[in-house]
C-alpha positions as CSV (number, residue, x, y, z in Angstrom):
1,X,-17.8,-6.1,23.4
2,X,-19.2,-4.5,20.1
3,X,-20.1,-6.3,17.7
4,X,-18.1,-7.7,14.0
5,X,-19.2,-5.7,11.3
6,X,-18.4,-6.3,7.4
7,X,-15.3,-4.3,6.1
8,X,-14.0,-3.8,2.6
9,X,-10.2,-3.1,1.4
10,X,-9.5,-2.0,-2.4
11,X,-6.4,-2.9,-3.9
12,X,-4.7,-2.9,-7.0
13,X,-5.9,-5.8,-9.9
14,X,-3.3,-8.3,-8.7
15,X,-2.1,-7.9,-5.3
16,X,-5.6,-9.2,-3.7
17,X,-3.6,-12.7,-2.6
18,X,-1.1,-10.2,-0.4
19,X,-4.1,-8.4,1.2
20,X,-5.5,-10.9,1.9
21,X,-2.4,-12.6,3.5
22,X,-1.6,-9.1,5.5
23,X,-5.4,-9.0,6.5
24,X,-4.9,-12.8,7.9
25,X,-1.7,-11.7,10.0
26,X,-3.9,-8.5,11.6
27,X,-6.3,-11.2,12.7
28,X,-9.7,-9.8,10.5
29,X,-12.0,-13.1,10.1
30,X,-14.1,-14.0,7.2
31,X,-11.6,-13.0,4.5
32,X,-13.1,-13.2,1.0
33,X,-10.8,-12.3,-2.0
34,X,-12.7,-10.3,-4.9
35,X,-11.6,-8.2,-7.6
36,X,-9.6,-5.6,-6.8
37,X,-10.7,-5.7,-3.1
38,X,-10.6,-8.5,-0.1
39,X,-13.9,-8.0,2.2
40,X,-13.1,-9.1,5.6
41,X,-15.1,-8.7,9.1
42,X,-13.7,-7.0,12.5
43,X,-14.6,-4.3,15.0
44,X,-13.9,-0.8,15.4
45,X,-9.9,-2.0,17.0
46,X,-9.8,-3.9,13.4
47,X,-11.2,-0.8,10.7
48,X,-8.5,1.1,12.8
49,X,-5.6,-1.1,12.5
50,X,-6.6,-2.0,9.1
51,X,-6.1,1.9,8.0
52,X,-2.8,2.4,10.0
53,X,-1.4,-1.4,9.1
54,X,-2.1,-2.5,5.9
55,X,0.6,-2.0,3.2
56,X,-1.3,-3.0,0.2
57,X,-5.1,-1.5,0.5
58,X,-6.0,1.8,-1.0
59,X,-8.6,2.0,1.0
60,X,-10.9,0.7,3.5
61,X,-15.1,1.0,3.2
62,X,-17.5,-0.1,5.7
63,X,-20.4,-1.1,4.2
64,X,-24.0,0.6,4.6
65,X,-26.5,-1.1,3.0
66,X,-26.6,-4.0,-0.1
67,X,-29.2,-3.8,-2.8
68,X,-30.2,-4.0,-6.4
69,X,-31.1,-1.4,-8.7
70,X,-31.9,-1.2,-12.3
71,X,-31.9,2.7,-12.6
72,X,-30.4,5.7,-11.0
73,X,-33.8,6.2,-9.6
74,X,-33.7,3.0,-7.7
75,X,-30.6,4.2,-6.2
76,X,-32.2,7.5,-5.3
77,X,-34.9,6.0,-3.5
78,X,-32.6,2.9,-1.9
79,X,-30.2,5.3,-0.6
80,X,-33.1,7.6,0.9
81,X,-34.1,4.4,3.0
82,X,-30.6,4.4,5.4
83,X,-31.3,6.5,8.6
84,X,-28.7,8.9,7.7
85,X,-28.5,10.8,11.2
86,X,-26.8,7.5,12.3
87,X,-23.5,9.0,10.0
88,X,-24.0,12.6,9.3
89,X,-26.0,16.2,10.2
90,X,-26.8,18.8,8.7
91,X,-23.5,21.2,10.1
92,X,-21.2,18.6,8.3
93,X,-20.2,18.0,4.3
94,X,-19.9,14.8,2.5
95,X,-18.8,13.4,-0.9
96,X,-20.0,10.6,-2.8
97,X,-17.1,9.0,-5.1
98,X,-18.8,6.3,-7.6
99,X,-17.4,3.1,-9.1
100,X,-19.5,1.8,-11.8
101,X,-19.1,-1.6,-14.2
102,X,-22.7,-2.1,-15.4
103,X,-24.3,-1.4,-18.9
104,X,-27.3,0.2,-17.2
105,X,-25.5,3.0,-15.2
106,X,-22.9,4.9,-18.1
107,X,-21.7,7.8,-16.0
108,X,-20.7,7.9,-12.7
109,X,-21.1,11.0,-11.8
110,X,-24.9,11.2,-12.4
111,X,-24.8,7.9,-9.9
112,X,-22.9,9.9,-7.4
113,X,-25.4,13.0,-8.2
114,X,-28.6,11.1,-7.6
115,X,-27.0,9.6,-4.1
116,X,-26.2,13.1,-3.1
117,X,-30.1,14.3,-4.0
118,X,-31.2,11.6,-1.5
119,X,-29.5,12.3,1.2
120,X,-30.1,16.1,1.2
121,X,-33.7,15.3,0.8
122,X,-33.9,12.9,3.3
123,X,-32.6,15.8,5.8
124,X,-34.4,18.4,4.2
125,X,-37.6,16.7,4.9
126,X,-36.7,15.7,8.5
127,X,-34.9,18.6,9.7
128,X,-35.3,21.4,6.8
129,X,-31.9,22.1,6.8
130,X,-28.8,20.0,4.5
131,X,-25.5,19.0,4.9
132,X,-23.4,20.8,2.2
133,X,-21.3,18.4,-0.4
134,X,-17.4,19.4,0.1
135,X,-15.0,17.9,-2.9
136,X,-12.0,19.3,-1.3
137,X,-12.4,18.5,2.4
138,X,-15.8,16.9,3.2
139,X,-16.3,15.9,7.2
140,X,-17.7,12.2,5.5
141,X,-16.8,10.5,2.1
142,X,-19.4,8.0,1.0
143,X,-18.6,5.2,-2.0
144,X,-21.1,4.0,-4.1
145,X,-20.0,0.3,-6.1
146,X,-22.6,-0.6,-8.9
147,X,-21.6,-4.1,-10.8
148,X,-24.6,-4.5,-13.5
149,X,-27.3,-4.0,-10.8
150,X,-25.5,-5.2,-7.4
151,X,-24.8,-1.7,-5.3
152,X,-23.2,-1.3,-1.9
153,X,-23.3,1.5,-0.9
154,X,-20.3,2.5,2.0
155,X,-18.8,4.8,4.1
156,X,-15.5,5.2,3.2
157,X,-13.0,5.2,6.7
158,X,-9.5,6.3,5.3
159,X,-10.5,9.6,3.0
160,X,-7.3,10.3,1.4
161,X,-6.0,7.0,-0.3
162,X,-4.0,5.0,1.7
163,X,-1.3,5.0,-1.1
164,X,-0.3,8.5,0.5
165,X,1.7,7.5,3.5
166,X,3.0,11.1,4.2
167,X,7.1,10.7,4.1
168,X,6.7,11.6,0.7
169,X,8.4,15.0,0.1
170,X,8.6,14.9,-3.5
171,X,8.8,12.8,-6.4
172,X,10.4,12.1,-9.7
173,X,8.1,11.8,-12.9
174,X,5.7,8.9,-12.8
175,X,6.4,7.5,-9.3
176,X,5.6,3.9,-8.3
177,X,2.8,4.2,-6.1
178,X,3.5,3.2,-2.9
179,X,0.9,0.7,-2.7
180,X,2.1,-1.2,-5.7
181,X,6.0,-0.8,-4.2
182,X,5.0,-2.7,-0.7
183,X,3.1,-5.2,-2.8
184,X,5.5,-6.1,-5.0
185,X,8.0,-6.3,-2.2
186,X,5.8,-8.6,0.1
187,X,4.9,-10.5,-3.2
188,X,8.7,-11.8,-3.2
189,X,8.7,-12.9,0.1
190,X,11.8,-10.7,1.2
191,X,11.0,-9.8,4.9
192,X,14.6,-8.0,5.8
193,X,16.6,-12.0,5.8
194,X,18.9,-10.2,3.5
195,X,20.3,-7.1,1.5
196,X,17.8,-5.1,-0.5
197,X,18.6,-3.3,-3.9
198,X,17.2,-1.2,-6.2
199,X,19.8,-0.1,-9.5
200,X,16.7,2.2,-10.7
201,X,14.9,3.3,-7.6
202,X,13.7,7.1,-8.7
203,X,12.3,8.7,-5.8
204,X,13.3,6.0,-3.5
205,X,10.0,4.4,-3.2
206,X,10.8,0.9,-3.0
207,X,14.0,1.4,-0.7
208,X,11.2,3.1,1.9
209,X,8.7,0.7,1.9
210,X,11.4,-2.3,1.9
211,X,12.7,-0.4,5.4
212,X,9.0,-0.1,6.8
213,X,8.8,-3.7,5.8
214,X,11.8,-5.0,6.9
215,X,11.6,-3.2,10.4
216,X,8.3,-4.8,10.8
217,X,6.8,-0.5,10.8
218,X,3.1,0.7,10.0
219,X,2.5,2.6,6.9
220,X,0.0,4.7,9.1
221,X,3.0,6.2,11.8
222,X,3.0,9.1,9.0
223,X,-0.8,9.9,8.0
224,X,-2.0,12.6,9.5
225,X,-5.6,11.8,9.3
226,X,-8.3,9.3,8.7
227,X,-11.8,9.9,7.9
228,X,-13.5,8.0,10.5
229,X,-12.1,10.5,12.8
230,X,-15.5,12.8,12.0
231,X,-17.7,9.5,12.5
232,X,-19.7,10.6,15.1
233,X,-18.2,6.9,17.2
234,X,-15.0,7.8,16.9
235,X,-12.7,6.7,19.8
236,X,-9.4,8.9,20.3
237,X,-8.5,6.8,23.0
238,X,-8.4,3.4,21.1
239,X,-6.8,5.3,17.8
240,X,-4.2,6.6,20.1
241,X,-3.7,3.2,21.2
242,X,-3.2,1.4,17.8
243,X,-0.7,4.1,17.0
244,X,1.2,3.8,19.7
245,X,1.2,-0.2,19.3
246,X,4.7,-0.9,18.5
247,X,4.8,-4.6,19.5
248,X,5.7,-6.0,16.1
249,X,8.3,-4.1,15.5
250,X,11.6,-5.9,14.9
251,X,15.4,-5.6,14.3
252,X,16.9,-5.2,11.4
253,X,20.6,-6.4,10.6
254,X,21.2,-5.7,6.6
255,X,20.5,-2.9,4.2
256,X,19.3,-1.4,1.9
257,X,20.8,0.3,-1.5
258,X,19.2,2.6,-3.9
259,X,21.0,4.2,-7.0
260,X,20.3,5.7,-9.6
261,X,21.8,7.4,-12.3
262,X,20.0,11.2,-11.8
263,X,21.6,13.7,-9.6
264,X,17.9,14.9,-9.1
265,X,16.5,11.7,-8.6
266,X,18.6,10.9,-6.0
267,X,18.7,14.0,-3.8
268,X,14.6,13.8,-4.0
269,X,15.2,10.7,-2.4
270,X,17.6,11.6,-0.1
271,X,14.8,14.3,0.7
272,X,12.5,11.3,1.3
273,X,14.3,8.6,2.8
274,X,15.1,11.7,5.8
275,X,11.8,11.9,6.3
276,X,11.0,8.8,6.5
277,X,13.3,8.6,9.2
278,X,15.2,5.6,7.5
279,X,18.8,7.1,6.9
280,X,20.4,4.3,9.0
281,X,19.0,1.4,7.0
282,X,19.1,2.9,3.5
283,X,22.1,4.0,1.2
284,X,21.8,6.1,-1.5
285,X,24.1,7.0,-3.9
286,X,24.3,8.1,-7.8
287,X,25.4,5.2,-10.1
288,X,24.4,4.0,-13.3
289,X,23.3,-0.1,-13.4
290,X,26.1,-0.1,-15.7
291,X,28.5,0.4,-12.9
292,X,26.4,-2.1,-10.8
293,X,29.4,-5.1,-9.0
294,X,28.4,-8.2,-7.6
295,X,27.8,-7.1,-4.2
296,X,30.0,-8.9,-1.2
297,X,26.8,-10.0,0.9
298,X,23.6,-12.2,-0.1
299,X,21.2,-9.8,-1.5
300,X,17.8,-9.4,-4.0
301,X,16.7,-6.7,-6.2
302,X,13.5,-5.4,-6.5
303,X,13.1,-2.5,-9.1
304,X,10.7,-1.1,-11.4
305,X,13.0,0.5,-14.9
306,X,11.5,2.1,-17.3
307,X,9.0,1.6,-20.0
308,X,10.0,3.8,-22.6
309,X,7.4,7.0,-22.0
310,X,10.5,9.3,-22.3
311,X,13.2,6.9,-23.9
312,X,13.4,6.1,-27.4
313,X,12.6,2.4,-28.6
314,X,16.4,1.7,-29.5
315,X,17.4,3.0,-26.1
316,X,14.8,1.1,-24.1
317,X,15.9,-2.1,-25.8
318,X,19.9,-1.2,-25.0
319,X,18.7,-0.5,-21.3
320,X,17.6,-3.9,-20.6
321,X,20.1,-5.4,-22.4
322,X,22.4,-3.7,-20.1
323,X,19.8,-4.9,-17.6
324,X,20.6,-8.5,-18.4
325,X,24.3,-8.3,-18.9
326,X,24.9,-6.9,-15.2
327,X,22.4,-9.9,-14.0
328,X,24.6,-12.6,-15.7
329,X,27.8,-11.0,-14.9
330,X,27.8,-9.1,-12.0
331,X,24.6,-10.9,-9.7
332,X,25.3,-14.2,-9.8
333,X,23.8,-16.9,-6.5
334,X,20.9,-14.0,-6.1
335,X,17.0,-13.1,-6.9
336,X,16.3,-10.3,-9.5
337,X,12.3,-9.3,-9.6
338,X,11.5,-6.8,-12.3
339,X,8.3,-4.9,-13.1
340,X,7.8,-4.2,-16.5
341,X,5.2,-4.6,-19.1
342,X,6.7,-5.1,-22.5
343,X,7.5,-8.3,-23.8
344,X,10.4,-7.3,-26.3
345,X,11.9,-5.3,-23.1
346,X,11.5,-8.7,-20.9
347,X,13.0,-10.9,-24.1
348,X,16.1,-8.2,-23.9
349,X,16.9,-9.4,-20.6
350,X,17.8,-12.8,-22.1
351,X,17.6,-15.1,-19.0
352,X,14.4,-17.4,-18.1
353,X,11.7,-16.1,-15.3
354,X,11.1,-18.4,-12.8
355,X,8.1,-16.9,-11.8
356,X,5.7,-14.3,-13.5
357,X,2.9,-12.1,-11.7
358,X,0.6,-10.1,-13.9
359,X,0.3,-6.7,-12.3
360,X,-1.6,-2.9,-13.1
361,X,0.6,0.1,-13.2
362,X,-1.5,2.5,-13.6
363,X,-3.3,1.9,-16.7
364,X,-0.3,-0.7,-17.9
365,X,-1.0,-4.1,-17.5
366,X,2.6,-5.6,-16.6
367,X,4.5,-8.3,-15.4
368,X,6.4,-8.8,-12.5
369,X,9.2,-11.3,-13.3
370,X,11.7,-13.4,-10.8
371,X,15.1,-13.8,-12.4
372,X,16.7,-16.6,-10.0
373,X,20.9,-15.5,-11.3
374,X,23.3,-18.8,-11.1
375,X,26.1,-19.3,-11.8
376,X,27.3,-22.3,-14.1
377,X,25.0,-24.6,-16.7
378,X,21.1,-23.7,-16.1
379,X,20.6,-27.5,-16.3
380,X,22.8,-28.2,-13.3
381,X,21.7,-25.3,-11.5
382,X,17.9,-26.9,-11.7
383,X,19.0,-30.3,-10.7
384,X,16.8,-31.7,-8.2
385,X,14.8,-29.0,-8.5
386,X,11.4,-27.6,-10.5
387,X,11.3,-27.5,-14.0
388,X,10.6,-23.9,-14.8
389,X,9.5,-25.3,-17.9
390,X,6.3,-26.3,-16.3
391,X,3.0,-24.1,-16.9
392,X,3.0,-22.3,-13.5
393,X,-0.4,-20.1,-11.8
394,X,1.2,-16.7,-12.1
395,X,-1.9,-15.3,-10.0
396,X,-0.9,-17.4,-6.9
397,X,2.5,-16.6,-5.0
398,X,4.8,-17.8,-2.0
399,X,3.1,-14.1,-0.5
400,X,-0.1,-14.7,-0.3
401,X,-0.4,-17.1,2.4
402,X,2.5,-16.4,4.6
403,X,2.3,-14.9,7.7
404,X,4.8,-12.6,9.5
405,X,7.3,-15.4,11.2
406,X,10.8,-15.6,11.9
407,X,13.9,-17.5,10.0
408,X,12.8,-20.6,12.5
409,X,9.3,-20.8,11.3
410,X,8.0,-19.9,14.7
411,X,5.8,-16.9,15.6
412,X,8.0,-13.8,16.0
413,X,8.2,-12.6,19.5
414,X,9.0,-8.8,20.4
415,X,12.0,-9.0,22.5
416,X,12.2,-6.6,25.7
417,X,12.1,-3.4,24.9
418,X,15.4,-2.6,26.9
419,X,17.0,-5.4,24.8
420,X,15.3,-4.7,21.7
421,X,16.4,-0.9,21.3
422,X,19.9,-2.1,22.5
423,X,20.9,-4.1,19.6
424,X,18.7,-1.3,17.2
425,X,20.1,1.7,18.3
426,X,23.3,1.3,19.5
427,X,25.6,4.6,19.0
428,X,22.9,6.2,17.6
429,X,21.9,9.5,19.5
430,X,19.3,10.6,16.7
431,X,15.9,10.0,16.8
432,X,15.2,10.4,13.5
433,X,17.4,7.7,12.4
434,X,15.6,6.0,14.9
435,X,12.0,4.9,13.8
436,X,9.1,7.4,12.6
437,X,8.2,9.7,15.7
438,X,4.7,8.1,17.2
439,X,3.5,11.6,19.0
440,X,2.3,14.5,17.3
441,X,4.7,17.1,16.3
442,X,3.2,19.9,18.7
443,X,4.0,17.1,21.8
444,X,0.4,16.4,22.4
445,X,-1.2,13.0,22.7
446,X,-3.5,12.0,19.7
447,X,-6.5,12.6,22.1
448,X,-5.8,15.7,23.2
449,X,-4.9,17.3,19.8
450,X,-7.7,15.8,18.2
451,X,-10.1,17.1,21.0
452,X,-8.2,20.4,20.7
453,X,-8.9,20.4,16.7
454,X,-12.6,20.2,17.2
455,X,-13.2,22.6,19.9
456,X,-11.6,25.2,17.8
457,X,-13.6,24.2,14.8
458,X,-16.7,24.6,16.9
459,X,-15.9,27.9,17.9
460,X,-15.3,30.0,14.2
């Protein structure tokens, strides 16, 4: 059996708890929360399912080598030390992407230079020949973390951020990333019990990653790629195996709703959610949230409005008045979770959070607010409950320590498959509407493309 090894998964500032929680689940041991990553030990089945499973991790490094340096020239000669023939030769390119926080190292990119010098001097002087740095599509990407004087220097496993699932066809101005969408979704707790909506949902990010949720479906059944596919250990055999794995996949009995008031918005996700192969579970249509009617079934919203980059202040402050009218009005004996990160936008709303998550957007530091909606005096709605005027921990959430389970507490079972994709696809003849196709597109197995892809590499 080989041997655990440590592994690393970067996040977003703020959804470590989740990763951690969806790293528990996948069965990694050792789980240690840090900023803006969880570190976490497993074999090679575990860095594999960790690409294709997680929903909150940007990316996943396997650590190299630990060590302290006060100078780029300490780096130099630390990174010169790993026996490099172990990860790369000379016929292949790399790319060295540095992350520094220290007063002693001020640019990156000299830190990525000097770790680049290394290793083409360590195979220059062993071999006489160099592997070639490729920014575009390099056969190995190496990370380089400096804190102060702590380095760790890793292989990187995924390549292309994780964010980038692959259903995406094309989005609207300043997307959620997908990342933060799946997050703030597993953040509420909301496994697919219940309706879904999203009044404001743009390219239909949310909607997606709700359905991939809800349905219990790996991010990774649309990437195309990892890079630990050019590591020379890499095992088609057991990656075609994880992607195939369709054991936790589960039922789901509600839906989904996105609208939003653009025509384009809403055929680009229209464009998306097709691809996604999730036209069953979600509907789309065009509507304003001022149009937005108490819907007939139990349901919660999850959206993300906006912040005002191409509103003016007035308007914005209008919006999510509008915002908290329809709440009041038109959502009552339901959850409302909003993203934003202004606090006169949030005071607009004019109803109390329950609960309040700090979160990044990009370079925005936001909140993430639960709006519990009832219906009658707030005092009697609280009776014999919480007092939301107590200080609450907005860092820890419901989220964070659940594991996937069903409405009875117990350990989710997957029924028989017969059974299973009776009550899931009954009267449905198309596949797409289905669940993302597992097999490549030209009909080969993973193995046998892959194989296929590297003999014809060999021979140009």
């Amino acid at each position: 059996m080989e041997q655990n090894f440590e592994m690393i998964a970067k996040t977003f500032q703020g959804l470590e708890e989740v990763l951690a929680a969806e790293l528990t689940a996948l069965g990694a041991d050792n789980i240690q929360l840090g900023r803006r990553m969880v570190s976490f030990t497993g074999d090679k089945e575990m860095l594999y399912r960790a690409n294709f499973s997680l929903r909150t991790a940007l990316r996943v490094l396997k650590p190299l080598k630990h060590f302290t340096a006060a100078d780029a020239d300490a780096v130099y000669e630390n990174v010169k030390q790993v026996d490099w023939e172990n990860y790369l030769d000379p016929s292949k390119t790399f790319a060295v992407d540095a992350t520094v926080f220290s007063e002693e190292f001020r640019h990156s990119k000299f830190v990525s230079y000097r770790v680049k010098d290394a290793i083409a001097d360590y195979f220059r002087e062993k071999t006489g020949k160099r592997p070639n740095v490729s920014l575009t599509n390099p056969d190995v990407f190496l990370n380089i973390h400096i804190a102060q004087t702590d380095c760790t220097l890793s292989l990187d496993s995924s390549g292309e951020s994780l964010h980038r699932r692959g259903y995406r066809q094309e989005a609207v101005d300043a997307p959620l990333n997908e990342v933060l969408a799946a997050g703030m979704i597993l953040m509420t707790g909301w496994r697919g019990e219940c309706d879904l909506i999203d009044p404001m949902c743009g390219s239909g990010t949310i909607p997606i990653e709700a359905a991939l949720i809800a349905k219990n479906i790996a991010p990774g059944v649309f990437r195309q790629g990892y890079a630990f596919e050019h590591w020379p250990d890499f095992d088609a055999d057991l990656l075609e195996a994880v992607y195939n794995d369709d054991s936790r996949e589960r039922p789901f009995e509600h839906k989904i709703y996105g609208y939003d008031n653009s025509l384009k918005a809403q055929a680009i996700a229209q464009r998306n959610v097709k691809a996604a192969g999730m036209s069953r579970d979600i509907v789309l249509k065009q509507q304003p949230f001022q149009q937005f009617e108490q819907p007939a079934e139990k349901a919660i919203i999850i959206t993300n409005p906006p912040y005002g980059e191409r509103i003016s202040s007035d308007d914005l402050l209008g919006l999510y008045r509008m915002i908290g009218e329809r709440l009041k009005h038109a959502f009552t004996g339901n959850t409302a979770w909003i993203l934003s990160y202004r606090d006169e936008c949030f005071d607009q709303i004019g109803l109390k959070a329950s609960q309040r998550v700090p979160l990044m957007n990009g370079g925005l530091e936001c909140e993430f607010r639960k709006y519990e909606i009832f219906d009658g005096k707030y005092k009697e709605f609280r009776e014999g409950g919480e007092s939301l005027d107590k200080p609450r921990t907005p860092e820890r959430h419901p989220a964070a320590s659940r594991r996937p389970s069903g409405p009875d507490g117990k350990e989710r079972r997957r029924p028989e498959r017969s059974d299973r994709d009776a009550r899931r696809f009954a009267g449905s003849d198309s596949r797409a509407d289905r669940k993302p196709e597992r097999r490549p597109r030209s009909g080969e197995s993973y193995p046998e493309r892959k194989r296929r892809e590297m003999q014809a590499k060999k021979d140009q």
